[in-house]
N, CA and C atoms of all chains as a GROMACS GRO file, in nm:
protein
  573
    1UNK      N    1  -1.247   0.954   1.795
    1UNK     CA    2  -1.104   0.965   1.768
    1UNK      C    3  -1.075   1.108   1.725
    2UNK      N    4  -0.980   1.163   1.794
    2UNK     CA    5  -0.971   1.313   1.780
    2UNK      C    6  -0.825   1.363   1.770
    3UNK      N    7  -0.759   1.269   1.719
    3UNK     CA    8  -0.631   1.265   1.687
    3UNK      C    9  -0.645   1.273   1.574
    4UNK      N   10  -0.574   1.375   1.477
    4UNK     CA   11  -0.562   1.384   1.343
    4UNK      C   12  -0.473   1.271   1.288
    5UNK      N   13  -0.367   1.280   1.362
    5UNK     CA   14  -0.246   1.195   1.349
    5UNK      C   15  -0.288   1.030   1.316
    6UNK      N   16  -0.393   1.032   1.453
    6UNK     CA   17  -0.410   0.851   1.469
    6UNK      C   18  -0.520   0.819   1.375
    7UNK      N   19  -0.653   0.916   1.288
    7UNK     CA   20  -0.717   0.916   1.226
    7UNK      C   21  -0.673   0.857   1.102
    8UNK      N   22  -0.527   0.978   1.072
    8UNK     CA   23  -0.448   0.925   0.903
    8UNK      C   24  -0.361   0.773   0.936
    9UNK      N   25  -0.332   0.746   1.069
    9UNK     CA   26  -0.240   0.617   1.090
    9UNK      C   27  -0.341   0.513   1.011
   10UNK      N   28  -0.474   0.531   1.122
   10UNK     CA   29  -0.582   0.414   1.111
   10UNK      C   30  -0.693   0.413   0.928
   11UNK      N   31  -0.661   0.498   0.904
   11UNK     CA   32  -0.668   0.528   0.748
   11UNK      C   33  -0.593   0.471   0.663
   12UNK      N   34  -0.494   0.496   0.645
   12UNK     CA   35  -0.350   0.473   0.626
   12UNK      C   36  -0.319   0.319   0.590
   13UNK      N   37  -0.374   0.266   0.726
   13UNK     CA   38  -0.363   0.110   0.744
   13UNK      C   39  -0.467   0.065   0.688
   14UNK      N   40  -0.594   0.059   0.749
   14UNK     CA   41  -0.670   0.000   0.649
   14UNK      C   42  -0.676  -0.002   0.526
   15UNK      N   43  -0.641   0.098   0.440
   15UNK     CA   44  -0.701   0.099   0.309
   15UNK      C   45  -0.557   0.043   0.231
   16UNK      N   46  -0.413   0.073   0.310
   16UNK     CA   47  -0.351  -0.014   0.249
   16UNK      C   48  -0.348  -0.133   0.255
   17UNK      N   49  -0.450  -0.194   0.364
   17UNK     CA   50  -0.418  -0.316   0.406
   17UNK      C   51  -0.502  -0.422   0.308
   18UNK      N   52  -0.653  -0.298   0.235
   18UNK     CA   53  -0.734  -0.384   0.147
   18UNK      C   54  -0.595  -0.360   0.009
   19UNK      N   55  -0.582  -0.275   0.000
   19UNK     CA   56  -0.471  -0.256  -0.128
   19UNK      C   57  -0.356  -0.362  -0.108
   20UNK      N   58  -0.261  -0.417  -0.072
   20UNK     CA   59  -0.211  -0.538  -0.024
   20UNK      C   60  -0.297  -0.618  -0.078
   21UNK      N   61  -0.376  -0.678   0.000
   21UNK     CA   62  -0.422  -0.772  -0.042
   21UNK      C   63  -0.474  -0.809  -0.205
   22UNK      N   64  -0.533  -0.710  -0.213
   22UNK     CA   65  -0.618  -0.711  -0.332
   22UNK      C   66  -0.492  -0.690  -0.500
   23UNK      N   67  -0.399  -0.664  -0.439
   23UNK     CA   68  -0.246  -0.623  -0.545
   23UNK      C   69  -0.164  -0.741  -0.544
   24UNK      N   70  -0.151  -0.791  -0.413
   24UNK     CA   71  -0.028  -0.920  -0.405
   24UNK      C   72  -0.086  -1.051  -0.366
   25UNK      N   73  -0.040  -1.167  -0.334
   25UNK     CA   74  -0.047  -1.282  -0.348
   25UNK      C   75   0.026  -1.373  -0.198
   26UNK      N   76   0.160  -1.345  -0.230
   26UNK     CA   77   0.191  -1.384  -0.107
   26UNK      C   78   0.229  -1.306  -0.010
   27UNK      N   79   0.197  -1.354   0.084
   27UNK     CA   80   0.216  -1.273   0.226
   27UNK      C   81   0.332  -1.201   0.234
   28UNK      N   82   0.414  -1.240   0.247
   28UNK     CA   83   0.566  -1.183   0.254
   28UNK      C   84   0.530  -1.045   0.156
   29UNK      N   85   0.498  -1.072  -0.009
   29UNK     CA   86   0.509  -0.930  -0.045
   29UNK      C   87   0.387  -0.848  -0.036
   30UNK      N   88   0.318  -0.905   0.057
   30UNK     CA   89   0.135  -0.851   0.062
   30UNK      C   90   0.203  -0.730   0.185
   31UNK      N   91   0.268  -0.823   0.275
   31UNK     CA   92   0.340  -0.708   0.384
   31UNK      C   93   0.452  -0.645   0.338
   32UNK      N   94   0.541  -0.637   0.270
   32UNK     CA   95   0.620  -0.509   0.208
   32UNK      C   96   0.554  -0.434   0.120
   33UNK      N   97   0.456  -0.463   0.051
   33UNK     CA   98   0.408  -0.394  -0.059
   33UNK      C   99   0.251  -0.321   0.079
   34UNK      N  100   0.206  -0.317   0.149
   34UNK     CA  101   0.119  -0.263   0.271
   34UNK      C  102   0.237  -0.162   0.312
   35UNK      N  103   0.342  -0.195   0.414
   35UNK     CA  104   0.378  -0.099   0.452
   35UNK      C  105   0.446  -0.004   0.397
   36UNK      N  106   0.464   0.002   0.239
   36UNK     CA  107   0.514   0.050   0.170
   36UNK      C  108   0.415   0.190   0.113
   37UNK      N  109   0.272   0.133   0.113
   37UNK     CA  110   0.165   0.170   0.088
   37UNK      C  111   0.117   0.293   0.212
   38UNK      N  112   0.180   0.243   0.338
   38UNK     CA  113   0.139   0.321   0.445
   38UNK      C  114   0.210   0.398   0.483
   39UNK      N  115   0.311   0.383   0.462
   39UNK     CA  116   0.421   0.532   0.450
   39UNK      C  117   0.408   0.604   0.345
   40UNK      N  118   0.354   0.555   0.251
   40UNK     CA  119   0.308   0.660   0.126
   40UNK      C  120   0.176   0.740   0.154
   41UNK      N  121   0.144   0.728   0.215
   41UNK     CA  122  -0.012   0.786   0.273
   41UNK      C  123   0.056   0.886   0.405
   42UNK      N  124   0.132   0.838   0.472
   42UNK     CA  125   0.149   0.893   0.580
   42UNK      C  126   0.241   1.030   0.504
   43UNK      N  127   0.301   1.018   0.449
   43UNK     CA  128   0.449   1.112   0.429
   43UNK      C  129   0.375   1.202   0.327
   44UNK      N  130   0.324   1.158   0.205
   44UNK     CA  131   0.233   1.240   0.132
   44UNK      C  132   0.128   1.336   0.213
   45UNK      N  133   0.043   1.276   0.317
   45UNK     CA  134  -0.005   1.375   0.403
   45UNK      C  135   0.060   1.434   0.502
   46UNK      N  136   0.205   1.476   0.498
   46UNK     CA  137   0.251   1.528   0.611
   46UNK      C  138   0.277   1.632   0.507
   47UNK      N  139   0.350   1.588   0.418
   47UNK     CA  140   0.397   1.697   0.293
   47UNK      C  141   0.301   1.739   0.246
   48UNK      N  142   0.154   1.778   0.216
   48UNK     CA  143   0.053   1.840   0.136
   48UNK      C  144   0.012   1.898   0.285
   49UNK      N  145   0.004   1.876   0.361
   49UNK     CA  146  -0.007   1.977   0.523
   49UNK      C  147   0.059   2.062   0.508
   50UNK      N  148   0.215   2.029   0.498
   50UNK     CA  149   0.255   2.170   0.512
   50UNK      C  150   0.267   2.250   0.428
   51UNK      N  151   0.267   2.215   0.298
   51UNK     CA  152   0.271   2.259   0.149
   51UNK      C  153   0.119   2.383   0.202
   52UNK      N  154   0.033   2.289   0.244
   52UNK     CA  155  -0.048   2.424   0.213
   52UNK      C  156  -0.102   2.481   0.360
   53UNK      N  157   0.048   2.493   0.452
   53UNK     CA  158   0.032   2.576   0.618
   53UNK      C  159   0.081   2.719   0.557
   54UNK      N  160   0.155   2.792   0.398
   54UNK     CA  161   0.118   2.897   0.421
   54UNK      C  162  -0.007   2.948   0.401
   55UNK      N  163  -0.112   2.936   0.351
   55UNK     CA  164  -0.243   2.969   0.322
   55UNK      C  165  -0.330   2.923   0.412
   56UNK      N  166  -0.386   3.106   0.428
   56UNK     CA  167  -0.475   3.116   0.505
   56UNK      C  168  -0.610   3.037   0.510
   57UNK      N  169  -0.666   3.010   0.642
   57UNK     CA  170  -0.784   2.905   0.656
   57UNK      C  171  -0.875   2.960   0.620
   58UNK      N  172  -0.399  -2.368   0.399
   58UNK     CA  173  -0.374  -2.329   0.294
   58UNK      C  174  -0.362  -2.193   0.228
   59UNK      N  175  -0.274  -2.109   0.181
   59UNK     CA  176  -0.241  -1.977   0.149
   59UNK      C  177  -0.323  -1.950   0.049
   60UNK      N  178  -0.349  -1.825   0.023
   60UNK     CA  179  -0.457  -1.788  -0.104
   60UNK      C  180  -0.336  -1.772  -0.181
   61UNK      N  181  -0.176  -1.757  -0.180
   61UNK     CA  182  -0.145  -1.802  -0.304
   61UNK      C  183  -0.113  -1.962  -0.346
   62UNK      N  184  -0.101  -2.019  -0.250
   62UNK     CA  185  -0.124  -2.184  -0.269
   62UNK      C  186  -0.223  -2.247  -0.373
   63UNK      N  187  -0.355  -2.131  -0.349
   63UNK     CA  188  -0.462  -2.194  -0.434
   63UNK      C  189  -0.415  -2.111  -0.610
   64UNK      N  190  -0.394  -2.212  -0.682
   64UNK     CA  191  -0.398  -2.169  -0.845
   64UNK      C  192  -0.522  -2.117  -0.862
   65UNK      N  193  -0.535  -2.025  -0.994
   65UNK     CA  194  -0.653  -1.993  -1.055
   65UNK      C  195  -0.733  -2.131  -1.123
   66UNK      N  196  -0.845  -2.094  -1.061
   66UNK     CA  197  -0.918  -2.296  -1.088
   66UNK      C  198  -0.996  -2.214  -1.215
   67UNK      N  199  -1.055  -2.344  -1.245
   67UNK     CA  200  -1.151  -2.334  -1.382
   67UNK      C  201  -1.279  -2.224  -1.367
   68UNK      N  202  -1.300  -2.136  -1.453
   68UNK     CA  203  -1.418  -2.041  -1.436
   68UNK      C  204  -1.551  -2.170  -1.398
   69UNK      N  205  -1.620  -2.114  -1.304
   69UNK     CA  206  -1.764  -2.158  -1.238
   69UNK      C  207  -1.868  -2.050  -1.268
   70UNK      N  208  -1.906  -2.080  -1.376
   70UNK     CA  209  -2.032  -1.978  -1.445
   70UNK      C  210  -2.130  -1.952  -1.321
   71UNK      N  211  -2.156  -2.068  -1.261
   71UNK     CA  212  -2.329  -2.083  -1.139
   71UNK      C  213  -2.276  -1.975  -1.034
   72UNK      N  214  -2.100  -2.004  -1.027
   72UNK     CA  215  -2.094  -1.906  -0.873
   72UNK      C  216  -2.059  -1.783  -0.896
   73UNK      N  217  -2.071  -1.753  -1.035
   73UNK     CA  218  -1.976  -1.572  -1.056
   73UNK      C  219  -2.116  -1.468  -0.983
   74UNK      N  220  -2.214  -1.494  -1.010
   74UNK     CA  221  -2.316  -1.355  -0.980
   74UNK      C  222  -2.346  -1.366  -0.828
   75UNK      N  223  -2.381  -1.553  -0.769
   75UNK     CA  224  -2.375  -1.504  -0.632
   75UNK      C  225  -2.235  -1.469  -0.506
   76UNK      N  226  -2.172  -1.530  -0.625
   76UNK     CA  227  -1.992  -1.436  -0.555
   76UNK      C  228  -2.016  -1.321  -0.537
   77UNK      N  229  -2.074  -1.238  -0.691
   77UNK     CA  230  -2.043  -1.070  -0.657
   77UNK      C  231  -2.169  -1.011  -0.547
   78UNK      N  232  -2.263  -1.110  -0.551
   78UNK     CA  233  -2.420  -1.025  -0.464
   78UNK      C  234  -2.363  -1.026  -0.305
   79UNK      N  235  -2.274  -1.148  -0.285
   79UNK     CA  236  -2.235  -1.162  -0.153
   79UNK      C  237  -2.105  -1.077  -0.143
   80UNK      N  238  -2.019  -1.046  -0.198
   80UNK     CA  239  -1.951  -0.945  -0.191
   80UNK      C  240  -1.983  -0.832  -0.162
   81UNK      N  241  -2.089  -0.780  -0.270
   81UNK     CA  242  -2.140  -0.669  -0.233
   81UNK      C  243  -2.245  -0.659  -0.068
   82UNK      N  244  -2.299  -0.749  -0.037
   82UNK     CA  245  -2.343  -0.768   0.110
   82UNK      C  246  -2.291  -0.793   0.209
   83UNK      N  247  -2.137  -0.817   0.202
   83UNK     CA  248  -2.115  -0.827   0.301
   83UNK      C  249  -2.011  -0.836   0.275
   84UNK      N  250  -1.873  -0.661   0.306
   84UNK     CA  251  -1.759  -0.728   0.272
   84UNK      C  252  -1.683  -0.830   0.266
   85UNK      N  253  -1.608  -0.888   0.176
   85UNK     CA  254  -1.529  -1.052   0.192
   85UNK      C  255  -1.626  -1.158   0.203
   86UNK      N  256  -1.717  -1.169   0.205
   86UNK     CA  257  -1.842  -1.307   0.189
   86UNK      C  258  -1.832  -1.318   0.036
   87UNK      N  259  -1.786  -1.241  -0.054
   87UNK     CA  260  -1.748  -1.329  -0.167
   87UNK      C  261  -1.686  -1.380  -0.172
   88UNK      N  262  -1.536  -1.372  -0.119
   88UNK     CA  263  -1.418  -1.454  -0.140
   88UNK      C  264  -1.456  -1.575  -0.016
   89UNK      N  265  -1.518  -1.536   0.064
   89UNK     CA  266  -1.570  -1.647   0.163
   89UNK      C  267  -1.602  -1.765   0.117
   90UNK      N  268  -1.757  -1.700   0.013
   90UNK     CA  269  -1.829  -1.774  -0.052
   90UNK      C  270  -1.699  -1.880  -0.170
   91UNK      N  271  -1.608  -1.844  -0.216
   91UNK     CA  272  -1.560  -1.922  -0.329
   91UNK      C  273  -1.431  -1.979  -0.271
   92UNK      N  274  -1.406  -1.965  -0.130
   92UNK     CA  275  -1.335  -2.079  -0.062
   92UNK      C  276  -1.179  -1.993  -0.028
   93UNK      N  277  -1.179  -1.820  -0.063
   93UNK     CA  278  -1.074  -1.800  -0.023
   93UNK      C  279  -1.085  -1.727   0.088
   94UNK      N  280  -1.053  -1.806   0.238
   94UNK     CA  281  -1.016  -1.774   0.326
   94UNK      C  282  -0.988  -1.637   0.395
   95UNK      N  283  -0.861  -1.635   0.388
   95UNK     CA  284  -0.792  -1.548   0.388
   95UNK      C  285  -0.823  -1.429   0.341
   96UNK      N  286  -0.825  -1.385   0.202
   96UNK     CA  287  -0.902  -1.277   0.167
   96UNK      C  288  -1.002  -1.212   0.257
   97UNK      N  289  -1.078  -1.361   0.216
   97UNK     CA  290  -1.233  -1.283   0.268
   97UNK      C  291  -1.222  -1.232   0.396
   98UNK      N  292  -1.152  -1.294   0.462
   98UNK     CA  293  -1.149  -1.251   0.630
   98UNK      C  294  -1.058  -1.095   0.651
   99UNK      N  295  -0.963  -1.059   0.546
   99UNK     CA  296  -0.888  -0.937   0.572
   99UNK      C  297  -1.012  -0.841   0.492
  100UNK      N  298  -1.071  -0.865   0.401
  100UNK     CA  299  -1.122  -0.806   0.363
  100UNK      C  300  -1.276  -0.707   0.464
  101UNK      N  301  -1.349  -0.857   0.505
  101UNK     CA  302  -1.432  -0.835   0.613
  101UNK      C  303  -1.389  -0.760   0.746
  102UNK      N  304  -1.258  -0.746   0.791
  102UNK     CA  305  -1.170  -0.753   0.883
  102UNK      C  306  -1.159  -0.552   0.874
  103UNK      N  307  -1.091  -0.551   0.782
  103UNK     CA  308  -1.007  -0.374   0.760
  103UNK      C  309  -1.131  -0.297   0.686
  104UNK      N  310  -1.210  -0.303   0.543
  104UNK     CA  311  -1.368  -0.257   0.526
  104UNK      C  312  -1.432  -0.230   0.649
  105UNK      N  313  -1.468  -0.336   0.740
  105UNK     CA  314  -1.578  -0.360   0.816
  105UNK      C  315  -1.476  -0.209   0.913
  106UNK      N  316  -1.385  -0.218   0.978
  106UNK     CA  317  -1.317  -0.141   1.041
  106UNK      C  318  -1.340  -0.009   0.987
  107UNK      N  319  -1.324   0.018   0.893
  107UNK     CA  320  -1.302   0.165   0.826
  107UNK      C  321  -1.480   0.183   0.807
  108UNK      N  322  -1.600   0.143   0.759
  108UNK     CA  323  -1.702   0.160   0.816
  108UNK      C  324  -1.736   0.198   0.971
  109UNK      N  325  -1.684   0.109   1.073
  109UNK     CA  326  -1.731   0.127   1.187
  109UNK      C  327  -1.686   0.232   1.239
  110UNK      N  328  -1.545   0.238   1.200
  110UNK     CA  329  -1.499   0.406   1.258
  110UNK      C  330  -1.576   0.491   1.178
  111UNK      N  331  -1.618   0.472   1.061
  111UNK     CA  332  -1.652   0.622   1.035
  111UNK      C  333  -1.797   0.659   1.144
  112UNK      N  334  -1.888   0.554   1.105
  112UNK     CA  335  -1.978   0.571   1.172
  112UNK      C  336  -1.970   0.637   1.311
  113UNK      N  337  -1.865   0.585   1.413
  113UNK     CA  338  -1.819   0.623   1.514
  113UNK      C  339  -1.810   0.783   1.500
  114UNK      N  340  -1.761   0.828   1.410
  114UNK     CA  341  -1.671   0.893   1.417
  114UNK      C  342  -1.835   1.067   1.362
  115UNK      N  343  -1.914   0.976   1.360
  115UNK     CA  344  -2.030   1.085   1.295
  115UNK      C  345  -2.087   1.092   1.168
  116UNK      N  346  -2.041   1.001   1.106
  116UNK     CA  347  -2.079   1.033   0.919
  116UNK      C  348  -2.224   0.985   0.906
  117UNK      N  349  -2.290   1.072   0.802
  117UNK     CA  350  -2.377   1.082   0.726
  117UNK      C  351  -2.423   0.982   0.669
  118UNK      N  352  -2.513   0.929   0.664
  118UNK     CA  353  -2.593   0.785   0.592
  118UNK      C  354  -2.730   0.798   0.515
  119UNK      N  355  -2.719   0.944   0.488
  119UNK     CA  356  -2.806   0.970   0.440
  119UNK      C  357  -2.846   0.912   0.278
  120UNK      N  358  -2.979   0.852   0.259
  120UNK     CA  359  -3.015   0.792   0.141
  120UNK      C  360  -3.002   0.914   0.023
  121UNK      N  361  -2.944   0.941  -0.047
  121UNK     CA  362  -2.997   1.030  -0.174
  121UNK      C  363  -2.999   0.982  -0.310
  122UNK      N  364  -3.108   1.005  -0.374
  122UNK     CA  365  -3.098   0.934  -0.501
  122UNK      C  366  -3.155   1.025  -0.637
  123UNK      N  367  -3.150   1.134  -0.567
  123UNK     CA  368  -3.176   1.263  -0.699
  123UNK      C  369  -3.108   1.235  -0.788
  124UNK      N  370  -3.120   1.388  -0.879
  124UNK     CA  371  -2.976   1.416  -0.955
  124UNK      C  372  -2.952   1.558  -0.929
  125UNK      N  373  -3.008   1.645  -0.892
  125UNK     CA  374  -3.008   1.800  -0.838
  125UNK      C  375  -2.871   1.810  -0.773
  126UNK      N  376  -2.808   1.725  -0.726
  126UNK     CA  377  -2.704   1.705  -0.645
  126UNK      C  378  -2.584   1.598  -0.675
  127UNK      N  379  -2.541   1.571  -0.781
  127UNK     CA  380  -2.432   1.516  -0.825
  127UNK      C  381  -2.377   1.449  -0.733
  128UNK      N  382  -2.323   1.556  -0.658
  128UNK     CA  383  -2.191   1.474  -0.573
  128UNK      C  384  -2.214   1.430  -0.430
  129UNK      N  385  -2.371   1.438  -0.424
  129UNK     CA  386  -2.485   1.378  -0.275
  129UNK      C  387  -2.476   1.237  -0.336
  130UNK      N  388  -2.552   1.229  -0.463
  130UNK     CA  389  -2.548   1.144  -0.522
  130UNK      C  390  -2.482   0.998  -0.547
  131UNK      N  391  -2.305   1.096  -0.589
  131UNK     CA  392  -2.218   0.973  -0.601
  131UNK      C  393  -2.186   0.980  -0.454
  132UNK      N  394  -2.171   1.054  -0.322
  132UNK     CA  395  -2.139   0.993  -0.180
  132UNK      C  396  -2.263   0.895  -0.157
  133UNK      N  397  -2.390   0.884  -0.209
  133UNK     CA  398  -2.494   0.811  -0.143
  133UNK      C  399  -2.444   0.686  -0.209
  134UNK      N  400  -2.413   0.683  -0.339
  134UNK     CA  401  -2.396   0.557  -0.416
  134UNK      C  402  -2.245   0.469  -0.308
  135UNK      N  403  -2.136   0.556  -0.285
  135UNK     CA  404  -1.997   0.509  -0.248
  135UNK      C  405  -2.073   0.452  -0.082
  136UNK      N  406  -2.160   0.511  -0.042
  136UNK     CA  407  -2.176   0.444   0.102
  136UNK      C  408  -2.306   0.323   0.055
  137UNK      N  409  -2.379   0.332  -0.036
  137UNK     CA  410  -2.429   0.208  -0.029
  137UNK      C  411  -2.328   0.071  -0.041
  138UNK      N  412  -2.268   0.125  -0.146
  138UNK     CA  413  -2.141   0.022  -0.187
  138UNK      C  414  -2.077  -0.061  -0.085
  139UNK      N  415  -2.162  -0.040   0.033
  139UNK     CA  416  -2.090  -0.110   0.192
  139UNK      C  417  -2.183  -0.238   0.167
  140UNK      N  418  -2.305  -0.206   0.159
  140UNK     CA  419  -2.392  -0.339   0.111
  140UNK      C  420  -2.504  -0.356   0.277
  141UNK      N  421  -2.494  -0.450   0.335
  141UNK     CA  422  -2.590  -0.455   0.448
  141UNK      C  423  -2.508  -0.392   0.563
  142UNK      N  424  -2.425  -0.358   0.578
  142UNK     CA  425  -2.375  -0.304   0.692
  142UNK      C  426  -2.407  -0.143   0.708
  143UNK      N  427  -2.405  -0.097   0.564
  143UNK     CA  428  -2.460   0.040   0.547
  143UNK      C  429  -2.605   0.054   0.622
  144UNK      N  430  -2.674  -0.070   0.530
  144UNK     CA  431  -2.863   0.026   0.568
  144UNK      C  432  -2.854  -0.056   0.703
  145UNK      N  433  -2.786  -0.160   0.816
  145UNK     CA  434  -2.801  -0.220   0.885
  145UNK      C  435  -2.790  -0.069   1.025
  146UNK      N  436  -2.683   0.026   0.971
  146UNK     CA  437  -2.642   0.106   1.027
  146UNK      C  438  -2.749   0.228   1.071
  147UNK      N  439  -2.814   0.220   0.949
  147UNK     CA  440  -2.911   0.324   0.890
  147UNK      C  441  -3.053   0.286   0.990
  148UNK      N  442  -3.094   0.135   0.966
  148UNK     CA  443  -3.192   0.100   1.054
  148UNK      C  444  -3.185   0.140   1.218
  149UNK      N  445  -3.039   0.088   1.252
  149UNK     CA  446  -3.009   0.143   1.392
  149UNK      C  447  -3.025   0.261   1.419
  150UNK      N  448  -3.015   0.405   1.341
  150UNK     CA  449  -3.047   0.515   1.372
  150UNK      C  450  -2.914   0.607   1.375
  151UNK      N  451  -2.845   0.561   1.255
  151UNK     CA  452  -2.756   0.640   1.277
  151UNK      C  453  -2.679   0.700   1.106
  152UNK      N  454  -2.871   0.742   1.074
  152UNK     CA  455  -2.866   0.788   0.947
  152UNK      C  456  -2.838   0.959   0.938
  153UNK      N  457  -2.858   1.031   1.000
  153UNK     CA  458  -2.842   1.147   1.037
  153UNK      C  459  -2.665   1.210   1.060
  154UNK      N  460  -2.600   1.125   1.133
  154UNK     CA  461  -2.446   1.154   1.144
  154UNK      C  462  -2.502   1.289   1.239
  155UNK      N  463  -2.398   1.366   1.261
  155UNK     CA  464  -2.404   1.516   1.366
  155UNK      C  465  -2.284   1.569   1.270
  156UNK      N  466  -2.365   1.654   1.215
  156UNK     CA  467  -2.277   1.805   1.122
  156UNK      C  468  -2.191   1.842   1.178
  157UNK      N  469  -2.203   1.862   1.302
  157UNK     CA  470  -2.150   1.959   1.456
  157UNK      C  471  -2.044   1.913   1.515
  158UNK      N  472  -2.036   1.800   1.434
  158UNK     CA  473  -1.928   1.732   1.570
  158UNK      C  474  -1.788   1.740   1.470
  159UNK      N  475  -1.716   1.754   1.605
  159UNK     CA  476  -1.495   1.794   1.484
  159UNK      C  477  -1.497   1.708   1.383
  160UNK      N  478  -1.529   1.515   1.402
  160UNK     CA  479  -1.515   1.428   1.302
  160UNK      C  480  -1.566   1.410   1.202
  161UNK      N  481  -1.687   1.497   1.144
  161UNK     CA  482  -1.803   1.467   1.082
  161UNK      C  483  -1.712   1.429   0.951
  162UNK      N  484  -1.646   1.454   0.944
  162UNK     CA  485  -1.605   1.502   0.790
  162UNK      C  486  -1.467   1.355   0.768
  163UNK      N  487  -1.441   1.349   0.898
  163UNK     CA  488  -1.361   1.196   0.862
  163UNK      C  489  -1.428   1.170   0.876
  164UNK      N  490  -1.537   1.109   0.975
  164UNK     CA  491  -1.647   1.002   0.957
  164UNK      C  492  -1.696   0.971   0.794
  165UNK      N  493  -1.727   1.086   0.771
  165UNK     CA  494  -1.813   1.047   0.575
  165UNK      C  495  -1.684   0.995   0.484
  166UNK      N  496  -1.575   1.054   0.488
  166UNK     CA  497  -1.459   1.026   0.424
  166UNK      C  498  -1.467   0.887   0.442
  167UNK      N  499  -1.419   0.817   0.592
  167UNK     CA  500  -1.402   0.651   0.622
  167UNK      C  501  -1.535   0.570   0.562
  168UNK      N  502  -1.633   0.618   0.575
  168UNK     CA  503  -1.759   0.534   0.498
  168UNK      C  504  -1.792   0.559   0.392
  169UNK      N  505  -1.731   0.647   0.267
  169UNK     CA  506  -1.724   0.660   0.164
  169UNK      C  507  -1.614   0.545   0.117
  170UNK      N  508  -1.534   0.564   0.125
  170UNK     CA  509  -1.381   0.504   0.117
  170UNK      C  510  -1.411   0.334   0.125
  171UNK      N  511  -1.503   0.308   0.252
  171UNK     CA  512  -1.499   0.149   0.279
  171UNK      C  513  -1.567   0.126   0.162
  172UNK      N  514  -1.720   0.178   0.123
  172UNK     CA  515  -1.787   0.156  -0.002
  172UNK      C  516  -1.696   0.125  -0.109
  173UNK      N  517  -1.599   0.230  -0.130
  173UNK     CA  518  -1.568   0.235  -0.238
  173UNK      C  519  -1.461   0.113  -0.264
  174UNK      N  520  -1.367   0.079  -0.150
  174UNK     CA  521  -1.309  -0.067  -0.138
  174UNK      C  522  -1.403  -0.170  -0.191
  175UNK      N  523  -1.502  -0.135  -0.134
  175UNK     CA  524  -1.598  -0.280  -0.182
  175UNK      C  525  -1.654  -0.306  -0.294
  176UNK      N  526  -1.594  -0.152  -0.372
  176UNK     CA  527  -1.656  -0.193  -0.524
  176UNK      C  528  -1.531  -0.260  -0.569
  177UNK      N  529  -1.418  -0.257  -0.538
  177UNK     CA  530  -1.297  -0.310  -0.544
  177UNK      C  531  -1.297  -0.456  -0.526
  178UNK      N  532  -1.352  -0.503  -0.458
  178UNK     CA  533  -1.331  -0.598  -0.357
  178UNK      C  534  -1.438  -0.676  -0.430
  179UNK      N  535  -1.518  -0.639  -0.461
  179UNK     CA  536  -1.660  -0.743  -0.552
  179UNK      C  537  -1.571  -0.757  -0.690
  180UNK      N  538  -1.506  -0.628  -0.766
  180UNK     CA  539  -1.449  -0.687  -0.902
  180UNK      C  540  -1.371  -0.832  -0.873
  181UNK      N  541  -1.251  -0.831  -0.752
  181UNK     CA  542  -1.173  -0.870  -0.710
  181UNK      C  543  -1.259  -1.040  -0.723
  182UNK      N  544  -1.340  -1.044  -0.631
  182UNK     CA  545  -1.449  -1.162  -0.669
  182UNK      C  546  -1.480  -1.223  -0.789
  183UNK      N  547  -1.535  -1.142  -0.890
  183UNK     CA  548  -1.565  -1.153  -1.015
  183UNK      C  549  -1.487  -1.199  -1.065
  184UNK      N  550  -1.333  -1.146  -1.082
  184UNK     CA  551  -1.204  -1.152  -1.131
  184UNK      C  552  -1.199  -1.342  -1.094
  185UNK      N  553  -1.179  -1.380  -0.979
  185UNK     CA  554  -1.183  -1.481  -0.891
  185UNK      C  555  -1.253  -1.586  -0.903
  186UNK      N  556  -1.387  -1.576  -0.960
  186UNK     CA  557  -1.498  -1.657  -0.936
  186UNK      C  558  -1.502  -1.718  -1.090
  187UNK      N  559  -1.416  -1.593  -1.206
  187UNK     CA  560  -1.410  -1.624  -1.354
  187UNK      C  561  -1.314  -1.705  -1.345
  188UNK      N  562  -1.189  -1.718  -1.256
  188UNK     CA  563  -1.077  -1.800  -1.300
  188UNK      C  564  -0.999  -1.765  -1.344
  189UNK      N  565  -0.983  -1.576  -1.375
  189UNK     CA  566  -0.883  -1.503  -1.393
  189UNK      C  567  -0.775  -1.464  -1.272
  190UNK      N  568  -0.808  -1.497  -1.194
  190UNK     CA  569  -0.744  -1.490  -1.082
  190UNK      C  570  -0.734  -1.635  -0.942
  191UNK      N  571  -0.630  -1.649  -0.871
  191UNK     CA  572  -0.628  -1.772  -0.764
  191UNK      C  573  -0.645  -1.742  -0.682
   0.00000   0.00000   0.00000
């Protein structure tokens, strides 16, 4: 897998998906409280990307 | 039946230690082992996933158990923490990972990470198997 993008998706998901579970109870809020979890992963790593695209590699 | 359907039942002293040994062997075979479904199967399900990609993906399985090296150390400890899927991986020959390759570095990340769920995921048991949790 050589997609950065699909690397943090599939990241993203899994580990919110053990976090869900392991935090909530019923389904209904196991899945708002997951995808809630996975946009927080996703958006936090879009924002600390570019936060640090001025500095040099 | 829903794992929130099931109430927190009475602590079972006999099943708390082989809850957590099977947890730790095999993601979600603790919650397997103590009848919750569901769990165990997301658990076995997204772990087992985030292991296999890393592996896929090139990571390191290397045994270390010094102390010269701290933080070899705690990555050797976070990837045992996978339990038999780790050294199952290791037996197959795919203890070495490739330095060289673009993923190396997600690869160790995803099989660090699953370990480290599973130390999660065994309390989660424990928690479960005491009757502090349904």
């Amino acid at each position: 897998m050589r997609s950065h993008l699909l690397t943090l998706l599939a990241f993203s998901v899994l580990v919110s998906t053990v976090f869900a579970t392991l935090l909530r109870d019923e389904p209904k809020e196991r899945l708002r409280f997951g995808l809630y979890a996975v946009g927080a992963f996703v958006l936090s790593t879009l924002l600390l990307g570019w936060l640090m695209n001025p500095f040099p590699s | 039946m829903s794992d929130s359907q099931v109430r927190a039942r009475p602590a079972d002293a006999a099943r708390v230690l082989p809850a957590c040994i099977f947890a730790w062997l095999l993601p979600g075979a603790g919650h397997l082992y103590l009848g919750r479904r569901g769990k165990g199967l997301i658990f076995l399900g997204a772990i087992g996933a985030l292991f296999l990609l890393g592996v896929a993906m090139d990571s390191r399985l290397q045994l270390y158990l010094g102390f010269e090296d701290p933080l070899a150390l705690l990555f050797s400890l976070a990837q045992m923490a996978m339990g038999a899927p780790y050294f199952a991986a290791r037996a197959l020959g795919f203890e070495a990972g490739k330095v060289t390759s673009v993923t190396y570095e997600y690869g160790n990340t995803f099989t660090a990470v699953a370990g480290l769920l599973n130390i999660l995921v065994i309390l989660d048991a424990l928690d479960t198997a005491r009757g502090y949790k349904g």
